[in-house]
C-alpha positions in Angstrom: -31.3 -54.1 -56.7 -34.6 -53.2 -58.2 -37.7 -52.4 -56.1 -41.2 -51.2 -57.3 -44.0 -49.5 -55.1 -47.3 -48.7 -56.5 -49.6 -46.2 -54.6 -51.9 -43.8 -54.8 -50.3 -40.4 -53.9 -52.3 -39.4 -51.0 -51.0 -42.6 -49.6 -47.4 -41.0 -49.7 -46.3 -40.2 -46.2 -42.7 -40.3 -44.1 -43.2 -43.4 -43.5 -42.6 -44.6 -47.5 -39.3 -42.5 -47.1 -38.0 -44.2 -44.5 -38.8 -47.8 -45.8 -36.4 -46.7 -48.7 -34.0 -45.1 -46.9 -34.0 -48.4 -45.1 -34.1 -50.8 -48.0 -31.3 -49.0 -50.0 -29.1 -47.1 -47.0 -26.3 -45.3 -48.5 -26.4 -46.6 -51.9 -27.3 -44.2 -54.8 -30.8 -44.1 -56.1 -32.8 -42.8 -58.7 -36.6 -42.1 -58.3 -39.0 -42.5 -60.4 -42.7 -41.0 -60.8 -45.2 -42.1 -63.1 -49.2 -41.6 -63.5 -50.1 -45.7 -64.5 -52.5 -45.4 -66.7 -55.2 -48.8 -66.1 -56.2 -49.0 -69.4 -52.8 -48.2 -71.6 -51.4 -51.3 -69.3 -54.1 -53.7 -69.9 -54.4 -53.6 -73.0 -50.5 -54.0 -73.8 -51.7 -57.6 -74.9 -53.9 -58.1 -77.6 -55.9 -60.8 -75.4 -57.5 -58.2 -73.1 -57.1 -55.1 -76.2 -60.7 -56.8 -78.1 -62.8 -56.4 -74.9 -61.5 -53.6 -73.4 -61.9 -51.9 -76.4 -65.9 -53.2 -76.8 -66.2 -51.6 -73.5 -65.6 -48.6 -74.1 -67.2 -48.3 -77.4 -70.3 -49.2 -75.7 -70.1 -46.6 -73.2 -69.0 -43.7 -75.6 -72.2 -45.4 -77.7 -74.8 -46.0 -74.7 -74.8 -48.7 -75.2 -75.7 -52.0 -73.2 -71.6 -52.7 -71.5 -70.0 -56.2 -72.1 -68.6 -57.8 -68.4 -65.2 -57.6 -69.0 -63.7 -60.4 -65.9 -60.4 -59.1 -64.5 -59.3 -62.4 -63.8 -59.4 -63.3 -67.4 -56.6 -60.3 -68.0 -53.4 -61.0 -68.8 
């Protein structure tokens, strides 16, 4: 069984502890921790990589930003 929780850490609490202790009981498991990165995920496909990356060119440049819709992210 494979199960994924995403969270911000100060969300973390006993109550996230007991869920898995619940979901898994007396099986075995391995934790896993990662920082997620937004942008190294997005642009994972080449779709969303052209303006993500016009985005942030034009704020390291000043300038005007591009609207980048979320919705239009793969």
């Amino acid at each position: 069984m494979h199960t994924s929780y995403r969270l911000n850490a100060k969300d973390l609490d006993h109550h996230c502890l007991e869920s898995l202790k619940a979901l898994f009981q007396n099986r075995e498991i391995a934790i896993v921790v990662y920082d997620v990165d937004e942008i190294a995920y997005l642009s994972r496909s080449e779709a969303n990589q052209r303006p993500l990356l016009r985005a942030i060119e034009n704020a390291e440049n000043g300038t005007s930003p591009i609207a980048v819709n979320l919705e239009e992210l793969e």
